[in-house]
Every structure is written in structure tokens, then in C-alpha cells.
C-alpha atoms as one frame of an Amber mdcrd trajectory, in Angstrom:
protein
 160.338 102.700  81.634 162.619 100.970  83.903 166.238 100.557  84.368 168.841
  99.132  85.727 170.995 102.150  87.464 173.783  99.985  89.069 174.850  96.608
  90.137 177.519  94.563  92.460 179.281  91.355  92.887 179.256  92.250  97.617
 180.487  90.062 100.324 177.973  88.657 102.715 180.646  86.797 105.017 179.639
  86.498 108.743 182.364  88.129 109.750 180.977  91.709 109.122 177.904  91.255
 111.521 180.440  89.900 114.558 181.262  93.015 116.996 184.015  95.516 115.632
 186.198  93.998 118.822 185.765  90.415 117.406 186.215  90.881 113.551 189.598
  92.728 114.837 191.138  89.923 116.959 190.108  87.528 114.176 192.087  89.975
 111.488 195.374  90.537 113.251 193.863  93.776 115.159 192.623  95.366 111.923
 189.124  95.988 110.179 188.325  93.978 107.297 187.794  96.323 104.636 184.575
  94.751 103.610 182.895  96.737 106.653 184.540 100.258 105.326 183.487  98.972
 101.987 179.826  98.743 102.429 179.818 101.721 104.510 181.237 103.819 101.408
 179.182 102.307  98.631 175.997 103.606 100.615 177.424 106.951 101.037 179.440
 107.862  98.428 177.453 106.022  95.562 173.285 104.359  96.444 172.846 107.581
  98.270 173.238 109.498  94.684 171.623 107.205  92.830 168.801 106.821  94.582
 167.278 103.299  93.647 163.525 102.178  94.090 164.655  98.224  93.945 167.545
  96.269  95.451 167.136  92.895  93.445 169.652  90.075  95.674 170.608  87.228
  94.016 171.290  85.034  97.519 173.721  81.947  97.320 172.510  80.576 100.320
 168.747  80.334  98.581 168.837  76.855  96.787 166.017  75.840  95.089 165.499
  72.556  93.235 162.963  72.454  90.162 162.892  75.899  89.329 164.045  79.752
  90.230 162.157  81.475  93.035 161.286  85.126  93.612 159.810  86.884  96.907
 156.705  88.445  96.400 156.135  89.573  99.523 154.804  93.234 100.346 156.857
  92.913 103.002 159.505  90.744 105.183 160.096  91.525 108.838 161.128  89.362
 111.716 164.224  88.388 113.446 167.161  86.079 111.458 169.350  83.637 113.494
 171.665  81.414 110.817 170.958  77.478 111.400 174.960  77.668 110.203 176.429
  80.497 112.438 173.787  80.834 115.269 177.030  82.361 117.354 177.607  85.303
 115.302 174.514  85.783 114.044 171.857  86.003 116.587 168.576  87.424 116.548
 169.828  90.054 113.884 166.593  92.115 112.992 165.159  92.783 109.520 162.608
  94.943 108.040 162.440  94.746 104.467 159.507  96.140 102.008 158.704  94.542
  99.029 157.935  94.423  95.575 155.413  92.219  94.652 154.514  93.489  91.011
 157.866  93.945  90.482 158.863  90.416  91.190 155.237  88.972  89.373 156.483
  90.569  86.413 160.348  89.069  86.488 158.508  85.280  87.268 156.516  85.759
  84.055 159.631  87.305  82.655 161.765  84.170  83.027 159.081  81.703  82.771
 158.292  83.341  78.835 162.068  81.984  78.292 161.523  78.951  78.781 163.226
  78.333  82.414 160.557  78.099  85.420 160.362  81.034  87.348 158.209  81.664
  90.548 156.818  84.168  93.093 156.142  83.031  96.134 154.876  85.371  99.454
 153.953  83.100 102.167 154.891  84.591 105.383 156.858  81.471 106.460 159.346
  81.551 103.660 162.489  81.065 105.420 165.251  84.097 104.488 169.290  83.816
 104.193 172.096  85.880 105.357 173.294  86.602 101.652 170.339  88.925 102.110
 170.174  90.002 105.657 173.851  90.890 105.722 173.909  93.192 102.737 170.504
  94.862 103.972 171.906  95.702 107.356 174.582  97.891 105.803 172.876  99.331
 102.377 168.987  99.268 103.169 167.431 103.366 104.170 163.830 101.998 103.633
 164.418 100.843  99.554 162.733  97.816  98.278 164.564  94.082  98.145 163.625
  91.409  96.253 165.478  88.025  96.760 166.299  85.317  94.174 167.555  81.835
  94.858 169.968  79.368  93.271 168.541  76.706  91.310 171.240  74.067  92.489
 170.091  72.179  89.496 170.832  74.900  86.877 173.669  75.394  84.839 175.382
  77.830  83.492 173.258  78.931  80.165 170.403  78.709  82.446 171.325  81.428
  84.856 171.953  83.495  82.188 168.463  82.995  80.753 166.845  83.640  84.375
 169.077  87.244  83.724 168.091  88.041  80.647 164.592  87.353  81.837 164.955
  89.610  84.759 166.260  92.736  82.310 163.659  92.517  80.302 160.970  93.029
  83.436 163.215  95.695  85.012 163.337  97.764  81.481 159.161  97.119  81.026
 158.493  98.586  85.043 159.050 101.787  86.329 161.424 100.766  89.365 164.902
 102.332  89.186 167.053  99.300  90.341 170.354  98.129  91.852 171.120  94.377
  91.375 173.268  92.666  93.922 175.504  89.452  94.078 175.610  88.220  97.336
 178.175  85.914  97.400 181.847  84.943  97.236 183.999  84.127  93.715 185.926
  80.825  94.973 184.740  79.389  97.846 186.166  76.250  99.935 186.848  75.782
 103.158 189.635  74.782 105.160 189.324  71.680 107.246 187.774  72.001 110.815
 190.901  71.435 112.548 192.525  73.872 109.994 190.845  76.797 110.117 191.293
  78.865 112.871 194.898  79.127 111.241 193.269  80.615 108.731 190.890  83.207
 109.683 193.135  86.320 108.929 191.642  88.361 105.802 194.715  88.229 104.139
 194.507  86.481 100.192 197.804  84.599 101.255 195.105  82.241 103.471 192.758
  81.399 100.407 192.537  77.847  99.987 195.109  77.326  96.911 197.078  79.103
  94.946 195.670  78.171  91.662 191.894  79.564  93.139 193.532  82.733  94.263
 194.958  83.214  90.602 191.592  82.250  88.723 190.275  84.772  91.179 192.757
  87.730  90.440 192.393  86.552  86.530 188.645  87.435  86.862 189.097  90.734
  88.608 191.154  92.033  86.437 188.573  91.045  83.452 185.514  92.680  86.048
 187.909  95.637  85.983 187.963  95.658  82.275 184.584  95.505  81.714 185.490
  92.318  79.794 182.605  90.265  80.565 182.385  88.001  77.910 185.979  86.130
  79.161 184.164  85.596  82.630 181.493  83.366  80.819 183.039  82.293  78.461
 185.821  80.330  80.910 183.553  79.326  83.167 184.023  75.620  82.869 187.554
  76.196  83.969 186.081  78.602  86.843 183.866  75.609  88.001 187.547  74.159
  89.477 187.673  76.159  92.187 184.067  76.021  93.263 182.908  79.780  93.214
 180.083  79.668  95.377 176.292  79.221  93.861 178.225  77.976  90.837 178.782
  81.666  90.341 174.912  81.975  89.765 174.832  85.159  91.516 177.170  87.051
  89.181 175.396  84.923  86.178 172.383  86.199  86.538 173.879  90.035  87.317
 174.838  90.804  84.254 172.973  88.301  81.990 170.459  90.962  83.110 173.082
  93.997  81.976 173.831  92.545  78.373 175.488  89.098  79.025 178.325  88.783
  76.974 178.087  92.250  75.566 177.934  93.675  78.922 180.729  96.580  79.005
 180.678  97.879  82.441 183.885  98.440  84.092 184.149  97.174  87.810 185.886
  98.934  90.814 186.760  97.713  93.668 184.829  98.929  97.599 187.114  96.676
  99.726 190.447  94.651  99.213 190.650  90.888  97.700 189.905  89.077 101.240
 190.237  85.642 102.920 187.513  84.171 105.030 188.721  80.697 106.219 189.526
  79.715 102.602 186.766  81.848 100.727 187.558  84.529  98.513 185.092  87.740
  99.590 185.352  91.575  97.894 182.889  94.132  96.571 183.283  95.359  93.399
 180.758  97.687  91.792 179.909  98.359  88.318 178.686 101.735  87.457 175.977
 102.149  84.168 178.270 103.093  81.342 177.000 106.299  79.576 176.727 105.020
  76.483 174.511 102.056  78.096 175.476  98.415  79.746 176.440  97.221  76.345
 178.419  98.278  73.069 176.974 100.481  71.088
């Protein structure tokens, strides 16, 4: 039987794949703490825990008329971002597969109701949300990636989760989910923003997002996951990025509303340009990702 052995809400911001010399003259002549982060959630927690699967749930994958899932045995190749073809260049990527894996969580989602598919042609383009996080956490795992349907809403996310627990706990792949992605997320102006590429929350683009954004940490921190989607019609406001699909589907997939699991924090509450970015990791309660 399957399980689900950890998961994370990660930063995939550019910034961590620009040279250490750049990120530091960007940040005030410090490291962002996302690097550290990453660095300490492979050693000091993935190492122990040993995971078959990395499923990523990528905010920069938007699909239209349904959810996609790669079902490729493997992806390799070389990723330069149409968006940031500067800072990332020609970054390479060797990632294996799971195609039964990601069969079974298409058939999964599409039982639910919501359509679901897996798709392995060669030419399917990948996204940073992916790349990013694999250059720091993969030693030769599996990844599976799974797009934003920019039509979906929130209820449907969550059914795409539910549907993707269900195929984890019916395989026999110990696996780590992943939210690639940011919690509020707008930019600054063009002729704004190099005033505000420092990593400190003081820069995020309002206030009121930084608040809604502190409000929500402290309930990931909780393990109060049922305030998170319950408010999130107030949470769309401030634009959290893949209409917070990412984190949706998470931990539809770890109990939804009854989902228990305490967060804690690998990096500090950043600024990129406006955009909120931290990791924070929940461990697998004993008792189980729900109440008893």
C-alpha cells in the first residue's frame, strides 16, 4: 500500500538558480534563505525519509479543459524560461518517471468526476516550478508534474487532490508532494521593481497581502487547515499564484479540511519583486494526516 510520507508548500523563484554573487547584490549582500532552505530540507529531512515519488504541482503548468499529468518514463533535456531566459539558461534536467503511477492518479481523478490526463509525448514543454525544485531536492527519485487548470476553481482542485490520495494510498510508491509556487503573488510595475528586489517582506506588494499571508502561516503552523479553505474567497484578493491550486491540491490529497499536519518553516517569509516566496514543510502526523 502506498502513502503519502511528506509534503511542502517550496519556493521556485528565479532568484535561487542566479549565481550566489548575483542573488547577493540583489539581497543587500546576503543569501536568501530559500537557497539554505532547500539545501536543509534535503539533508536534514528527504534524505531520512527516503521517498520513491516527488509529485509537483507546477503553477507555471496551465492547462485549459482539464488537469494534466506526465507520464513519461523519463524527462531529460536542457530548460531555458521563455520568461527569464537571463537567469535561467540552458539549466539541465534529468528526471525519471512514473508512468503507472501517474496512469493510476488520471483514472483516479477522472472516477471523480473532474477530467484528468496522462500525457508522455517527448515534446511536452516543462516549467521552472519543476526544474527549480529538482535542481536542489532530486538524488535520482521519481517526479511527476501536474498543471493548473486555469479554468478550475476552488472545489475542483480539491477534487483533483482527493483523487490523487486515493491513487497514492492504492500504489506502492512512498511519496513526497510538492507546491511549487508562491502564496500572494503580484508584481511591482516595470519601472518599480528594481526598488524592490530585496527579500525583505517590507517590499511585498501591500500591506493587506503581506497580512493575509502571515494570517495563513500561522494557520499552516497550526495545522489548521480547514481556515485556509475555508477563507479562500477572501484569499483570492491578493492573487496567490495558480489561484493557490498548488497548495489545493496538496492537502486535498492529505485529508482536505480534516488535514491536521502542522507546518514548519525551511526559509524566512521572503519578497521577490512583490511576490511572497517561503518553504514550509509538513511532516506526517503519527496518528495519520487527519483526526482520528
Amino acid at each position: 500500500m502506498g502513502e503519502i510520507i511528506g509534503a511542502g508548500l517550496v519556493s521556485h523563484v528565479p532568484t535561487i538558480m542566479l549565481p550566489q554573487a548575483v542573488r547577493f547584490e540583489l539581497n543587500e549582500g546576503k543569501e536568501i534563505s530559500l537557497v539554505d532552505g532547500f539545501h536543509r530540507l534535503r539533508d536534514e529531512v528527504l534524505d531520512a525519509l527516503k521517498p520513491d515519488t516527488f509529485i509537483v504541482f507546477d503553477t507555471h503548468w496551465a492547462t485549459t479543459v482539464e488537469f494534466v499529468v506526465t507520464s513519461h518514463a523519463r524527462r531529460t533535456g536542457k530548460y531555458t524560461s521563455e520568461e527569464l531566459p537571463r537567469g535561467m539558461r540552458q539549466v539541465p534536467y534529468d528526471l525519471k518517471g512514473s508512468p503507472a503511477l501517474a496512469e493510476a492518479i488520471a483514472a483516479a481523478v477522472t472516477a471523480r468526476g473532474t477530467k484528468c490526463t496522462a500525457i508522455e509525448d517527448p515534446y511536452l514543454p516543462i516549467h521552472y516550478p519543476t526544474v527549480n525544485v529538482a535542481h536542489y531536492l532530486d538524488k535520482g527519485e521519481e517526479w511527476i508534474s501536474i498543471g493548473m487548470c486555469q479554468t478550475a476553481e476552488a472545489e475542483d482542485f480539491l477534487e483533483v487532490g482527493y483523487g490523487i490520495g486515493e491513487a497514492i494510498r492504492a500504489s506502492d510508491r512512498r511519496v513526497v508532494l510538492l507546491a511549487s509556487g508562491s502564496m500572494s503573488h503580484t508584481f511591482y510595475p516595470l519601472r518599480e521593481l528594481a526598488r524592490h528586489e530585496a527579500s525583505d517582506p517590507s517590499h511585498i506588494f501591500s500591506p493587506e497581502a503581506r497580512e493575509a499571508d502571515y494570517a495563513r502561516l500561522a494557520w499552516f503552523e497550526a495545522g489548521n487547515h480547514a481556515a485556509v479553505i475555508d477563507t479562500m474567497p477572501d484569499y483570492y484578493r491578493f492573487k496567490p499564484e495558480g489561484r493557490f491550486g498548488h497548495y489545493l491540491m496538496m492537502v486535498a490529497a492529505l485529508g482536505g479540511r480534516d488535514c491536521v499536519a502542522r507546518g514548519r518553516r525551511f526559509s524566512d517569509y521572503e519578497n521577490s519583486i512583490g511576490t511572497s516566496q517561503v518553504h514550509v514543510w509538513f511532516d506526517r502526523p503519527e496518528a495519520g494526516w487527519t483526526a482520528a
